[in-house]
N, C-alpha and C positions, 0 to 999 in steps of 0.2 A: 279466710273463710271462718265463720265462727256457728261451728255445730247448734250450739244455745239458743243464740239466736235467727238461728235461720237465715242469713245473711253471707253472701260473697259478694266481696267488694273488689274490684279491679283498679289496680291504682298505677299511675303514671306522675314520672316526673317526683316521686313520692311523695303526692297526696291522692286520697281519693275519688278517679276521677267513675267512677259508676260502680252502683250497691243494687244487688238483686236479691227478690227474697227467694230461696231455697227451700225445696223438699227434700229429705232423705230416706235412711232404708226405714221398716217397721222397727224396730230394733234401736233407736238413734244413739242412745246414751250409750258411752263408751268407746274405746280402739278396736278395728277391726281385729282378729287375729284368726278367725276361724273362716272355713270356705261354708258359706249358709248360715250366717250368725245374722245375715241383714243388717250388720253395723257399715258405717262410712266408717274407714279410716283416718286418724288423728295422727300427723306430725306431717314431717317436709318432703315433697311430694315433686313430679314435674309432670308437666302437659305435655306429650311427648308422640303422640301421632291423631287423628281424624276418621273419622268413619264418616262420609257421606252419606251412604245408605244403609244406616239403621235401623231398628225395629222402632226404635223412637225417634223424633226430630231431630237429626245430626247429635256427633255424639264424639268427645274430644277424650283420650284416656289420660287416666291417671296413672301414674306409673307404680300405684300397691300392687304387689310386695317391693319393701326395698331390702334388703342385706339384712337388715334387723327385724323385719318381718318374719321373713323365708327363717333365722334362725330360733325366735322365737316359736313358732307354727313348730318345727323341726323336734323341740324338746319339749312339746307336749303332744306329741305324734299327731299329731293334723295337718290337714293342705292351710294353707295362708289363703285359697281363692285369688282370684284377679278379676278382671275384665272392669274396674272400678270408672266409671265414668259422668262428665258432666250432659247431659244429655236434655233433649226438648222431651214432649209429652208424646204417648204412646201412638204411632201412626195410623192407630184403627180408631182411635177417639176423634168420634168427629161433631160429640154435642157440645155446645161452648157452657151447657149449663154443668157438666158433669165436667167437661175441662178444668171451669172453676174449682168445683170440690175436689178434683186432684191437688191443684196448685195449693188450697188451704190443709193439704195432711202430707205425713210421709206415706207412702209407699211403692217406694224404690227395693231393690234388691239389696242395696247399699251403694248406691249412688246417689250424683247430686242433681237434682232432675230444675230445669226451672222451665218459662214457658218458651214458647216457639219462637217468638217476636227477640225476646230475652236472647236468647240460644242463637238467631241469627245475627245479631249484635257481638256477641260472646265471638263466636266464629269469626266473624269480621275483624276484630280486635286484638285477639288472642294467638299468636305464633309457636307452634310445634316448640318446646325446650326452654318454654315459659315455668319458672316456678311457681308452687301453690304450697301457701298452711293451710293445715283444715286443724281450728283448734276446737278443744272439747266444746 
């Protein structure tokens, strides 16, 4: 996943076999480290459980914080936050013209948000203990 440009690609067989364009938090530029900084976190990551019924269109976690997270957060006395996830759009949106204007901004908490169709795909494809980069 490449923060800059807005893009996570899913690759198989190591080429890539599908690229989606991504929203993220208000916040985009830079490493998560703080809990409410609205940053996505930047480095190696894993897909590590599912949320069927989320607030948003199904919803896959990332597994921030990892070990160098929690100890960074640690020595600048703040939480590191969690709940990091790739997620569809919000469950109460139901205009497709305001859909749109989500899809084209961030505003995620500091997640990777993309659309519904996207996300049903993603889900289908994507297995619990899959790894992710999410680069700046």
């Amino acid at each position: 996943m490449k923060k800059s440009e807005r893009t996570m690609e899913l690759h198989k067989d190591g080429a890539v076999y599908r690229t989606y364009r991504i929203s993220l938090g208000d916040q985009p530029r830079g490493h998560k480290f703080q809990e409410g900084d609205e940053r996505t976190p930047e480095g190696n990551y894993e897909l590590d459980w599912r949320n069927p019924n989320s607030s948003f269109y199904k919803s896959i976690h990332v597994s921030y914080p990892n070990d160098l997270d929690r100890t960074v957060a640690r020595s600048l006395g703040v939480s590191p936050g969690g709940m990091i996830m790739i997620h569809g759009l919000p469950n109460w949106l139901s205009s497709p013209r305001l859909a749109e204007e989500y899809r084209r901004s961030d505003w995620t908490d500091g997640c990777i948000a993309v659309g519904n169709e996207e996300m049903d795909e993603i889900w289908r494809l994507v297995r619990d203990g899959t790894p992710i980069t999410i680069l700046p």
